[in-house]
C-alpha positions as CSV (number, residue, x, y, z in Angstrom):
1,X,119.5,149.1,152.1
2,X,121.8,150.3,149.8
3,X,123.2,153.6,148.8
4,X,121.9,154.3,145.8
5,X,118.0,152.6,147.3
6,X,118.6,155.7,150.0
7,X,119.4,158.2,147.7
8,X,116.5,157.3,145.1
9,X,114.1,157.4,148.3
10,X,115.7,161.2,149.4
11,X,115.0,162.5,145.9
12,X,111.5,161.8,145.8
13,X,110.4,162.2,149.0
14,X,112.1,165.7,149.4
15,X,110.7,166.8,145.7
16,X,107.3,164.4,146.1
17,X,108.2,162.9,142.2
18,X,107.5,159.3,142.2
19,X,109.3,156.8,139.4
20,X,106.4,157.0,136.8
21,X,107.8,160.6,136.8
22,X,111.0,159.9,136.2
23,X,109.8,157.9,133.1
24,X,108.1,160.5,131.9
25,X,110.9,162.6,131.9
26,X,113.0,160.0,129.9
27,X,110.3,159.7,127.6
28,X,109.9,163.1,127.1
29,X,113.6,164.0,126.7
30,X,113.5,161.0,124.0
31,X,110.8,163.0,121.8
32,X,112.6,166.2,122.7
33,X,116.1,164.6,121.5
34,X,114.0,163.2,118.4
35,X,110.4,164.6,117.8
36,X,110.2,162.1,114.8
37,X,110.9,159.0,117.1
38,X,113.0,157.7,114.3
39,X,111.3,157.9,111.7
40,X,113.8,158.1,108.3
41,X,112.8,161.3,106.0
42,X,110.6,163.0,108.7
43,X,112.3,166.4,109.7
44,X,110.6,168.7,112.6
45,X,111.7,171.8,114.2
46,X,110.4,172.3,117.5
47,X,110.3,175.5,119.5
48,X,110.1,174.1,122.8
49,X,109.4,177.4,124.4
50,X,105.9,177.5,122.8
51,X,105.7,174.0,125.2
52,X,107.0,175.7,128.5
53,X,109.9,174.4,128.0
54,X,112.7,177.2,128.5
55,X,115.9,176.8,126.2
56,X,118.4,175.8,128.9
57,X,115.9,173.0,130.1
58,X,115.2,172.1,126.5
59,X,119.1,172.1,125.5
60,X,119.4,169.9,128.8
61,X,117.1,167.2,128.0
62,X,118.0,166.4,124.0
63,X,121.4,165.6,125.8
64,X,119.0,163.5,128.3
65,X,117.4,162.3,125.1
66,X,120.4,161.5,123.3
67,X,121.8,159.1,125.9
68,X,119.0,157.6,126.8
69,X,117.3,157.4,122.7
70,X,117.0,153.3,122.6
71,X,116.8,152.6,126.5
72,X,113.8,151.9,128.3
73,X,112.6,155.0,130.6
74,X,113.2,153.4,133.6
75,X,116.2,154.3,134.7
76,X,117.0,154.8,138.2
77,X,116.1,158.1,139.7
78,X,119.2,158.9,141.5
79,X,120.7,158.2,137.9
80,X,118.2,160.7,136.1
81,X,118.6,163.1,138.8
82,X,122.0,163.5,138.5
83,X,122.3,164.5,135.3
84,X,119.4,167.6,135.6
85,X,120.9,170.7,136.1
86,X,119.1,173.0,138.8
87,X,117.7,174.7,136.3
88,X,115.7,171.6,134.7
89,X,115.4,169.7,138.7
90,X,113.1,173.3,138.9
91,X,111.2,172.8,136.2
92,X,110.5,168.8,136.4
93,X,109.4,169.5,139.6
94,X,107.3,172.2,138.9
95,X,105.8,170.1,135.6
96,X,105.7,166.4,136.4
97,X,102.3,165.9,135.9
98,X,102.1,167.2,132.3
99,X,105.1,165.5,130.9
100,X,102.7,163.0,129.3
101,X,101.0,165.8,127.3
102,X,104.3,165.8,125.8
103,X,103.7,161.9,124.5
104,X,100.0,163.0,123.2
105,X,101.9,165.5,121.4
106,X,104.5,163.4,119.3
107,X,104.4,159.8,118.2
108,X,105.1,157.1,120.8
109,X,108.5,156.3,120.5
110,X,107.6,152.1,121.3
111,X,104.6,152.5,118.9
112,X,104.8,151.1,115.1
């Protein structure tokens, strides 16, 4: 097995978040990055907050978002998981299974 198969296997048995998690995340810190998936001449402000989502987690995702705008969500978890800061790792955790309300929220960002 190899080390990075070992790692992604720690991470979610020790915080119980399973790869469809993961994706959500991605997908989430897509729309968070870009609440108009893309979409020339549509400007949003968001206050993220008023989602549960507190500023430093916010700040820490668009940066998620950014990286990760074009690429499919899903990315290894040892790779995701190393770029949360504690602060957001808390949070996930605490909200993985309402990170597709998030989609429901925004337009899909693989819809047309």
């Amino acid at each position: 097995m190899s080390q990075e198969h070992n790692e992604s296997l720690q991470i979610q048995e020790i915080t119980k978040l399973q790869p469809k998690h993961f994706a959500d995340l991605v997908r989430s810190a897509q729309l968070i990055f870009d609440p108009t998936a893309g979409v020339s001449g549509r400007n949003i402000t968001v206050n993220w907050e008023q989602f549960g989502i507190p500023r430093g987690v916010a700040d820490n995702l668009k940066s998620l978002g950014k990286e990760y705008q074009y690429a499919s969500p899903h990315i290894p978890v040892e790779v995701i998981w190393s770029q949360l800061t504690p602060e957001t790792r808390i949070w996930f955790v605490e909200n993985k299974d309402r990170l597709w309300q998030f989609e429901e929220a925004f337009p899909a960002l693989d819809e047309d």
